[in-house]
C-alpha positions in Angstrom: -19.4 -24.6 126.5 -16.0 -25.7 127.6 -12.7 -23.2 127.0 -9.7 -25.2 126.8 -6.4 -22.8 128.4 -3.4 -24.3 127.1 -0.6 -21.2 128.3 -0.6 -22.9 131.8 2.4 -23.3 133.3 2.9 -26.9 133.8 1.9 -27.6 129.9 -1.6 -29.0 130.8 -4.8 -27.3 130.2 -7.5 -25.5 132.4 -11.3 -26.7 131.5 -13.3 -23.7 132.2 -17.3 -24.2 131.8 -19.5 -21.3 131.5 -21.7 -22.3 134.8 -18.1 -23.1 137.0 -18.1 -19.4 137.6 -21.5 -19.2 138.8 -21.1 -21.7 140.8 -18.0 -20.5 142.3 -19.5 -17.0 142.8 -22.8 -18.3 144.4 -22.1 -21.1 146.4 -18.2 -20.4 147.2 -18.4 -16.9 147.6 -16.6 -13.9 146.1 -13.0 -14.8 147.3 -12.9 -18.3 145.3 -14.1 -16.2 142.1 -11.6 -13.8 142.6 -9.1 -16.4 142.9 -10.2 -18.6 139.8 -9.8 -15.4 137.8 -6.8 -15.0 139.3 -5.2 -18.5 138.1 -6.8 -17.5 134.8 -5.6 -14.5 134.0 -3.0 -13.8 136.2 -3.4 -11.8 139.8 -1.8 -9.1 137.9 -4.5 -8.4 135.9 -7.0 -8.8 138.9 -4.5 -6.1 140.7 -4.8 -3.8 137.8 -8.6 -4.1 137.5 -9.2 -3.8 141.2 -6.6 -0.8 141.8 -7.5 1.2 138.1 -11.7 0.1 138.7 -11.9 0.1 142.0 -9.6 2.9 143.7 -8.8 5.1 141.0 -12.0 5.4 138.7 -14.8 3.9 141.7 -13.1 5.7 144.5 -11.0 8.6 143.3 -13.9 9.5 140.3 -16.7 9.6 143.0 -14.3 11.6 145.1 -13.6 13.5 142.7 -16.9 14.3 141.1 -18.5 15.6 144.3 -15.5 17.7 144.9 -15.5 19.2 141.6 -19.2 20.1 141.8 -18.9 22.1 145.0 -15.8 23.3 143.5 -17.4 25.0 140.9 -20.5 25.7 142.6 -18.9 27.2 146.0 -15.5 28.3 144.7 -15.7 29.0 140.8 -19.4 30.3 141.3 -20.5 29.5 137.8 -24.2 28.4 136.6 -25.4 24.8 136.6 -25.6 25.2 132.5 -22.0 26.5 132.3 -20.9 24.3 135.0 -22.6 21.4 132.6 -21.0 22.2 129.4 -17.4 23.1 131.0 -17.3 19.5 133.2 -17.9 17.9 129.6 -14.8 19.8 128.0 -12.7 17.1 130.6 -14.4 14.2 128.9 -12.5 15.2 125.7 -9.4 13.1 126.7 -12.1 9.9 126.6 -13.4 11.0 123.4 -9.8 10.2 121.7 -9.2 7.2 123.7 -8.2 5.6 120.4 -4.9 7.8 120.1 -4.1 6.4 123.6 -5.3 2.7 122.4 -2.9 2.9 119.4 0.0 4.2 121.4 0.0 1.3 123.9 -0.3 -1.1 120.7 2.2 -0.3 118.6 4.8 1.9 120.4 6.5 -0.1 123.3 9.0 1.8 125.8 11.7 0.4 127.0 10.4 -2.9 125.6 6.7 -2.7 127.4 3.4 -2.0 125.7 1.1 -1.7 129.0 3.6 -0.7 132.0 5.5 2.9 131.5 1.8 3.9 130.2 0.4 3.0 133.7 3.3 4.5 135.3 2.9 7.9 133.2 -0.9 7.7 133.9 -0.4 8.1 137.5 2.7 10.5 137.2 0.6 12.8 135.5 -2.7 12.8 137.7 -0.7 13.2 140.5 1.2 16.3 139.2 -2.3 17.9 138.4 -4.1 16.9 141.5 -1.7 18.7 143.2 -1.6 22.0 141.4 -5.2 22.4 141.7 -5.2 21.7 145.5 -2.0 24.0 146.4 -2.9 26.6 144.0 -5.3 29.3 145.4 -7.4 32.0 143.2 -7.4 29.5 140.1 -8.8 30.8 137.2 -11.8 29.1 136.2 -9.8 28.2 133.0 -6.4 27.3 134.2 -8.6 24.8 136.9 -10.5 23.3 134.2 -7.1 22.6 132.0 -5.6 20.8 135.1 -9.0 18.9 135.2 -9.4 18.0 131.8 -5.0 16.8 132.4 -6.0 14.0 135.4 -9.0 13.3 133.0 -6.4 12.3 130.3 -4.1 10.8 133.3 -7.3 8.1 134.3 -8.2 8.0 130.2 -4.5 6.5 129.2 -4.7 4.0 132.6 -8.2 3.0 131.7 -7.4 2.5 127.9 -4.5 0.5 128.9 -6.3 -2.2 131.2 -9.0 -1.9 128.7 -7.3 -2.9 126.5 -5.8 -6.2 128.6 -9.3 -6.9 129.2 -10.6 -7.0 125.7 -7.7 -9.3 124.8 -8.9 -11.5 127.9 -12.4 -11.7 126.8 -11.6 -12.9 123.2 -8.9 -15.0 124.3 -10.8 -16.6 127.2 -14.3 -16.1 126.0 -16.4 -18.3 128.9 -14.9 -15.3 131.3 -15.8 -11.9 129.8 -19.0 -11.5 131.7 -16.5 -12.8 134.5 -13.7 -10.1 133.7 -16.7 -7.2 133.2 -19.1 -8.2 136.6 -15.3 -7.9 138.1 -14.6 -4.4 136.9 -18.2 -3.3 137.4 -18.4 -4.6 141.0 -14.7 -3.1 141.6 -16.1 0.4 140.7 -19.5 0.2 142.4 -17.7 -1.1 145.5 -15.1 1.7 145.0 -17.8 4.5 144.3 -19.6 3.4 147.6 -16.7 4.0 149.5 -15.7 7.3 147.7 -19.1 9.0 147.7 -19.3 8.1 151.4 -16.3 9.8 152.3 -16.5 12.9 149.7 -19.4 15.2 151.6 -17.5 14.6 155.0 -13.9 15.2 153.8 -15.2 18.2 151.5 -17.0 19.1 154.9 -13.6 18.9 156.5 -10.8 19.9 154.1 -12.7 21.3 151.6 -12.5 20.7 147.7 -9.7 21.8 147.1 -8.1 19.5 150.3 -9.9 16.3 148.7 -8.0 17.6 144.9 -5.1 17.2 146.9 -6.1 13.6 148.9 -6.8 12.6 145.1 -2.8 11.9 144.5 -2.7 8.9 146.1 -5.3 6.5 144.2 -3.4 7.9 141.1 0.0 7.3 142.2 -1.6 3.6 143.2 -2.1 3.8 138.8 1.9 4.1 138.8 2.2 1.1 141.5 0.2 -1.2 139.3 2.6 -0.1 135.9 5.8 -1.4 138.5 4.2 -5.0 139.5 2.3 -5.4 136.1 3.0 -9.0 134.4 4.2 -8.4 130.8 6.9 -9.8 128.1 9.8 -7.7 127.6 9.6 -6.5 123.2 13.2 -6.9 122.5 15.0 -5.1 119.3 11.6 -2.9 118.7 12.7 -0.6 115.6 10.5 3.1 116.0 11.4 3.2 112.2 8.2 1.0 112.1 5.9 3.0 114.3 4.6 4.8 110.7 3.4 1.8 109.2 1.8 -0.2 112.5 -0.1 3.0 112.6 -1.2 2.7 109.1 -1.9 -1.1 109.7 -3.9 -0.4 112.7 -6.1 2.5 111.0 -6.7 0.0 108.1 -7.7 -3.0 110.5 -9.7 -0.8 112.7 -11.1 0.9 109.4 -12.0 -3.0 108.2 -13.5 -4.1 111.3 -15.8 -0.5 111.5 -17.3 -1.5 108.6 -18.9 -4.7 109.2 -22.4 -4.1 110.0 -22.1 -6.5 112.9 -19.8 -4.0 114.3 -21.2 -0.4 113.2 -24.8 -1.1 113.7 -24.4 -1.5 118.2 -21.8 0.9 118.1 -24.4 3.6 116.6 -26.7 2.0 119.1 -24.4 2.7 121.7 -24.0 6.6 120.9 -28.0 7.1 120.5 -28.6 5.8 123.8 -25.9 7.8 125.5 -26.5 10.6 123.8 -30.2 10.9 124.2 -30.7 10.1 128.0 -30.1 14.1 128.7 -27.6 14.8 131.4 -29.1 17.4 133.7 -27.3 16.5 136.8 -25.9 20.0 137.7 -29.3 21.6 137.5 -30.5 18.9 140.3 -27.6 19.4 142.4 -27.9 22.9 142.9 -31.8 22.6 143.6 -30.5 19.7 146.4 -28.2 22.1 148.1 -30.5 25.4 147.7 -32.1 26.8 150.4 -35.2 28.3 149.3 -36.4 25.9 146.8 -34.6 22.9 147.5 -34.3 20.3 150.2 -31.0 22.2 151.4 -28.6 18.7 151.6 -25.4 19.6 153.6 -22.6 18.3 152.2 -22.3 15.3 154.1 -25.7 14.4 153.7 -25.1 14.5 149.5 -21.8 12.3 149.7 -23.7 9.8 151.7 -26.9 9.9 149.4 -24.7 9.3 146.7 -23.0 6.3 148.2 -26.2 4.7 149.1 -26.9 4.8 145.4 -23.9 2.8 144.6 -25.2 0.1 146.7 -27.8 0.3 143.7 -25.2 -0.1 141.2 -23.1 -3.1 143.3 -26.6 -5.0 143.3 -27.0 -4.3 139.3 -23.8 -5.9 138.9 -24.2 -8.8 141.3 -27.9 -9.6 139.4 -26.5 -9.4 135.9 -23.7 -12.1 137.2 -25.8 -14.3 138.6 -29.4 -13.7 136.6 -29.1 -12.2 133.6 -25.1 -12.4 131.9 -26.9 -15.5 129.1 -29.3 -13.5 128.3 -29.6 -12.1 124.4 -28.2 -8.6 123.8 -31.5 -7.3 122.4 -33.6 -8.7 124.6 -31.3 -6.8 128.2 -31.4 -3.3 126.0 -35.0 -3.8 125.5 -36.1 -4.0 128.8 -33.8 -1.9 130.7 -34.1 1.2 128.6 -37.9 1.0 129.2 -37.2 0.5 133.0 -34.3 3.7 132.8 -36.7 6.0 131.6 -39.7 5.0 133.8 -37.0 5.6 136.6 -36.3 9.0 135.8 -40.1 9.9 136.8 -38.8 9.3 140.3 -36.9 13.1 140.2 -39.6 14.5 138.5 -42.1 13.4 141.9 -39.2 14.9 144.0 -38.5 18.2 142.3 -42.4 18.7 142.2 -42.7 17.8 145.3 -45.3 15.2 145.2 -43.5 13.0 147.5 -44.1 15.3 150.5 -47.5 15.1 149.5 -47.4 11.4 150.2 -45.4 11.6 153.2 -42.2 10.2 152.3 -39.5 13.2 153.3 -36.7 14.5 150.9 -33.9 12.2 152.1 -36.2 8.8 151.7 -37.1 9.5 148.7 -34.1 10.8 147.2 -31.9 7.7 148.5 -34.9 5.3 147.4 -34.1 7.4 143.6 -30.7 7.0 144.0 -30.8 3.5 144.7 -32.8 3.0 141.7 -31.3 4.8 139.3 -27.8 3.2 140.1 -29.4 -0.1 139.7 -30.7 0.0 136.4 -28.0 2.3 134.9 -25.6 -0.8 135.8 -27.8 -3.2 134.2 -28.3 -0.8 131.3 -24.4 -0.4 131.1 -23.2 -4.1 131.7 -24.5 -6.3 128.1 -23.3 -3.2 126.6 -20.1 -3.4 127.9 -19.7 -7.2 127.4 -21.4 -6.6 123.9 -18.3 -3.7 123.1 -15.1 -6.4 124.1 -16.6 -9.0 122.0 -16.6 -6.6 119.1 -12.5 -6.1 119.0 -10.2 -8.1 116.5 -7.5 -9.6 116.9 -3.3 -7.6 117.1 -5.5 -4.1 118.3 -7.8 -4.9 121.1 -6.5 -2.0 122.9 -7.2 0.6 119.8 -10.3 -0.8 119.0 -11.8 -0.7 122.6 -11.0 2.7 123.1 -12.1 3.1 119.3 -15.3 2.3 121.1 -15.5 3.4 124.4 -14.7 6.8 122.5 -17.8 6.5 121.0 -19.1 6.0 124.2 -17.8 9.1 125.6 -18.8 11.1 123.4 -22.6 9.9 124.0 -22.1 10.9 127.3 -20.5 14.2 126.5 -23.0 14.9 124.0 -25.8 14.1 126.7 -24.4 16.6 128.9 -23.9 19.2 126.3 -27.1 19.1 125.3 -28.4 18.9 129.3 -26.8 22.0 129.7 -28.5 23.8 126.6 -31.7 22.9 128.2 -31.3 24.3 131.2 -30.5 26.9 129.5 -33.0 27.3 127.3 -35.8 26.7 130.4 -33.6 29.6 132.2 -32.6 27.2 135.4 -30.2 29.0 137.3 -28.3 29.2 140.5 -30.6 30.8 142.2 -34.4 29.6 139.6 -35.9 26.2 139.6 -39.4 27.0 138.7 -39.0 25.3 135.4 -36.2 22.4 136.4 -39.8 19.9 136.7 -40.0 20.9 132.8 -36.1 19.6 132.0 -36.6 16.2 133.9 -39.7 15.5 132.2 -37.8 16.2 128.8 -35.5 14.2 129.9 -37.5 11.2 130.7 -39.1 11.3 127.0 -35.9 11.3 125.5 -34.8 8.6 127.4 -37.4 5.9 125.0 -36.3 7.4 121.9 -33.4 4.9 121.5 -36.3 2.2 121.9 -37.2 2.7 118.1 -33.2 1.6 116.9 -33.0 -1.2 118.7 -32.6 -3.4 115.5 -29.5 -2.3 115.5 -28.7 -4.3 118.6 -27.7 -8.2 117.9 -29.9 -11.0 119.0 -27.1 -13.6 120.0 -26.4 -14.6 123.0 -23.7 -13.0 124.8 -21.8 -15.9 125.4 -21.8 -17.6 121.6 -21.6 -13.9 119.9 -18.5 -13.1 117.8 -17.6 -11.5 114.7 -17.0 -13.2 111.8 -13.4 -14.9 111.4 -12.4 -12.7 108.4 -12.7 -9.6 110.8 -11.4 -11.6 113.8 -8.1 -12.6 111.9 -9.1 -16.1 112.0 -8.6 -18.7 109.6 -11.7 -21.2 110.0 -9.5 -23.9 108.8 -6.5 -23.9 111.1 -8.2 -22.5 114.2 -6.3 -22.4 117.5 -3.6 -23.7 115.6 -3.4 -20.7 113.6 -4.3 -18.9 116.7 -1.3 -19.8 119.1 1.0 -19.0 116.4 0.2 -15.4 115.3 1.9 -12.6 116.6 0.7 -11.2 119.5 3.3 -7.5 119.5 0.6 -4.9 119.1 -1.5 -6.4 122.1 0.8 -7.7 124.9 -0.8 -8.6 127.9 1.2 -11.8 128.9 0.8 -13.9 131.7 3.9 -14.5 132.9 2.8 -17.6 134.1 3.2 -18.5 130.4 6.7 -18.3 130.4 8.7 -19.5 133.4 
């Protein structure tokens, strides 16, 4: 399939076939790819995905995580269920992702869709990094509101380059699986280098120090908003801002229905939301020294980066393997290998690995490494499978729309991890039934097996939605195409316009 570009500066066009980027990634090596996107898209874009992917989610989220779990493990002292359900409360800001999607859309300031939201984005995780790390003798309460804040801070960046992204991939179809390997490798890489250096600097500063180190990949967020290549929205009337949000809730409303659209999204959710999250539970058996494998905290920041070698492999094999593959197909046979993967903890919390003679750090980086590995490709036909589904005029809505769903699969998952260690009375201190919870766990995880109808055959390169819901007309094409108005999704290349 050949894309023809014709927004290139000089007035010519760009002939873009689907196997040039393998080709370039293979035998020329990461920096050509990175520069072929570049030309394509603008280094802008690649700067936004690579600072937002890469340093702030990858490397600050990592960071981030492993603080916050020795934060409220060591510091707030609560219970891996409570500590389970109140981490999930700061996924609310992702589960209205949408409110941020239409705001960047439809209500420009100072003439800009994408840049004053970066710059706010990083404004405000800053200011709540900070108050957590300067703060002493929080309340459990008052810390989790400044947690679920730099939640919403990273939400509105990641809805905003999102957004750019989705309009990319429709746009420039040959390069989504390009554009979604780059932000999946820019997050792996990013979480390697994060998880590697969160046990030693919580070692060293503590958690509340690395809240504190934390400002800087979000003022980076704010960097990106100041270099960010976009067209100026001259003359914008707020008077409007009323009725783009009713036209957006109708288009979005119109595109939801289309079974072509619904049908993966539900997929999406089941998935998420059955695949139990009962992380916490495992963490404080890893760090307990009675029943547990007593991990210092150095050790657990390095196991964990180890494992996102696991996920920077996932990504590299779905670029170079499996990114033409059908959608149903991918799900198929990935789900079946997530849940066979999850027997790895249950070995480790019974023990049996001991039994064979593999000690608890083996076997735990080998799990690690694993389960990073196929979560990423689990995660990456769904991803490319969610920015195909986005029309035209609200690409960043729709996405978030989406990856709001999503979220709340994976708040849902952890909500429901949490009532079961509950329910199987696993404590701070009580692990005798944690062996129980994975094994749950495990089952649950080839329950979404029996709706995968509702996953598309097609091909991930060919698939798209129909041109009614696209905002296509058949007839006219690109012509049509090139002359529609692009207001409530502006990511412009400026190469476009010198």
């Amino acid at each position: 399939m050949v894309v023809e570009d014709k927004s290139i500066e000089n007035g010519g066009s760009i002939h873009v076939d689907k196997g040039e980027s393998r080709f370039l990634t293979v035998i020329c090596g990461p920096v050509r790819w990175i520069k072929m996107l570049s030309k394509e898209l603008h280094w802008s874009f690649v700067f936004g995905v690579v600072s937002l992917y890469g340093i702030n989610q990858g490397l600050g989220g990592s960071m981030g995580r492993v603080a916050t779990e020795y934060y409220m493990k060591d510091v707030q002292k609560v219970q891996p269920s409570e500590s389970q359900a109140l981490t999930a409360i700061t996924k609310i800001p992702w589960i209205i992702k949408p409110l941020w999607g239409i705001l960047t859309d439809v209500v420009p300031i100072f003439g800009f869709h994408r840049r004053p939201y970066f710059v706010l984005a990083g404004v405000l995780g800053v200011v709540s990094m900070l108050f957590i790390s300067l703060r002493s003798d929080l309340h459990l309460y008052f810390a989790l509101m400044w947690m679920t804040l730099s939640s919403a801070a990273m939400a509105i960046a990641d809805v905003t380059i999102d957004a750019c992204t989705a309009y990319n991939s429709i746009k420039q179809s040959a390069l989504a699986s390009d554009m979604q390997s780059l932000c999946s490798l820019s997050a792996s890489i990013g979480a390697l280098v994060g998880f590697f250096m969160s046990g030693i600097l919580v070692h060293l500063v503590g958690s509340k120090g690395v809240f504190g180190l934390l400002t800087l990949p979000f003022a980076l967020v704010s960097v990106v908003g100041i270099v960010f290549s976009e067209s100026h929205v001259p003359g914008f009337s707020y008077k409007q801002v009323n009725q783009r949000f009713s036209d957006a809730g109708r288009a979005m409303w119109k595109t939801m229905k289309c079974s072509d659209v619904w049908r993966p999204c539900l997929y999406m959710y089941i998935s998420l939301a059955l695949s139990l999250n009962i992380h916490e539970g495992l963490f404080y058996w890893f760090t307990d020294s009675k029943d547990g494998p007593l991990f210092a905290q150095e050790t657990v920041g390095f196991i964990l980066s180890i494992g996102s070698v696991g996920s920077i492999l996932g990504a590299t094999l779905y670029q170079l393997v499996l990114k033409d593959h059908p959608f149903r197909g991918l799900c198929l046979w990935t789900q079946l290998l997530y849940a066979l993967s999850g027997m790895l903890d249950l070995i480790l919390v019974l023990r049996l690995n001991l039994r064979l003679g593999l000690p608890d750090y083996l076997f735990i980086v080998v799990d690690e490494v694993v389960s990073q590995f196929i979560g990423r490709l689990k995660w990456m036909p769904l991803m490319v499978l969610t920015s195909k589904l986005c029309p035209h005029g609200i690409e960043g809505t729709f996405f978030a729309l989406l990856m709001s769903i999503d979220n709340a699969g994976v708040m849902t998952s952890s909500w429901l991890g949490g009532v079961l260690l509950h329910v199987l009375k696993v404590t701070r201190t009580e692990f005798g039934n944690l062996w129980l919870a994975v094994l749950v766990r495990n089952v649950m995880r080839l329950l979404p097996l029996f709706v995968l109808f509702l996953v598309p055959k097609g091909d991930q390169n060919t698939f798209k939605l129909p041109s009614e819901i696209m905002g296509e007309d058949p007839e006219e094409g690109d012509e049509k195409e090139e002359c529609r108005s692009l207001e409530m999704a502006s990511l412009v290349h400026s190469v476009d316009r010198r």
